[in-house]
C-alpha positions, 0 to 999 in steps of 0.5 A: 429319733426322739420319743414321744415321751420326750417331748415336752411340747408335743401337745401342745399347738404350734400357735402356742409354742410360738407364743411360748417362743417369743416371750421367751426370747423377749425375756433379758436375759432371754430363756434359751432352755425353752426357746430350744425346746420350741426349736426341736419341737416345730423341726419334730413336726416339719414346720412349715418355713414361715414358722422355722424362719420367725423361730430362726429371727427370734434366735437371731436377737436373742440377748445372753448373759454377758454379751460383751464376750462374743462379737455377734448378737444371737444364738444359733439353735440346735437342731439336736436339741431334743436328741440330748435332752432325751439322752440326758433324761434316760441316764438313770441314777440307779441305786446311787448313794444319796447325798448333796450332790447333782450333775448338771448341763450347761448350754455353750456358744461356741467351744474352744477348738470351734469358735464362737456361736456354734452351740455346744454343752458342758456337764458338770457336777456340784451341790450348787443347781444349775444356774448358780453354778454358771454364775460361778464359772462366769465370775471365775469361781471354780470355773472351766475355761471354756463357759467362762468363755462361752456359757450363756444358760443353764439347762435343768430340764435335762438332769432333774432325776440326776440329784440328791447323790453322793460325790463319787456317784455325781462324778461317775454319772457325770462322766457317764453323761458326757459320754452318753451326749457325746455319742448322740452328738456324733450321730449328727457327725458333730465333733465330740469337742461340742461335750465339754466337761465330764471330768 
């Protein structure tokens, strides 16, 4: 269960996170990262139907990047959204060596061996921020297979204290990070497969 300490949105009101939601979602290409931050946000309360359907419908028409690789518009959401947010956030980087280097999360529509449109994630590490590294495994440049395939947003809000490491400490806590979402992951009886990366 998550803390309350790991709940970006917890003060604030419901009609705020759904004016929060429908901007996001208006934007082209919409913002993912916050509009999963409402979805765990109104599950964490037991939102009343009306509102879990008007969050669903928004996810429903969603535009992503790159749209002409999957065969159907939206974006499911994730009922573990906030659980792996709080994993991520509670791996520390302890007394790593600085450097240029940082890990990063990447949010999947799909993952091979799962087919499209359940939502997955991808751990990786570079000295490139988050969405600068999508960009790269979307156009093909040092890319995995499977967000070349299926990655639609970045999600910096999950690794902000994993930066600013060295290379074999961004590798180690890369590994360290997939495992970790991984374990939360299965706690929802979800397929390890949903963690892609983590060399």
């Amino acid at each position: 269960m998550v803390t309350d300490r790991f709940r970006p949105l917890k003060a604030l009101r419901l009609s705020q996170i759904m004016a929060m939601a429908r901007k996001a979602a208006a934007k082209r290409p919409a913002d993912l990262e916050v509009m999963l931050h409402c979805w765990g946000e109104a599950l964490r309360r037991h939102s009343d139907l009306t509102v879990m359907m008007e969050l669903r419908s928004l996810f429903d028409q969603v535009k992503v990047i790159e749209p002409q690789r999957f065969k159907r518009r939206g974006v499911e959401p994730a009922d573990w959204f906030l659980d792996a947010y709080e994993t991520a956030r509670l791996l520390s980087k302890g007394s790593a060596k600085r450097g240029i280097y940082r890990v990063y999360v990447l949010l999947l529509r799909g993952y091979p061996g799962g087919g499209e449109g359940a939502p997955a994630l991808y751990v990786g590490e570079s000295h490139l921020k988050a969405q600068a590294r999508l960009a790269q495994h979307l156009d093909g440049i040092n890319h995995s297979r499977a967000v070349q395939r299926f990655g639609v947003a970045a999600l910096p809000s999950f690794t902000p204290q994993l930066t600013d490491l060295s290379r074999d400490d961004s590798k180690r806590l890369e590994a360290e990070l997939a495992d970790a979402l991984r374990s939360t992951l299965s706690r929802f009886r979800l397929s390890p497969s949903r963690v892609q990366g983590g060399h």
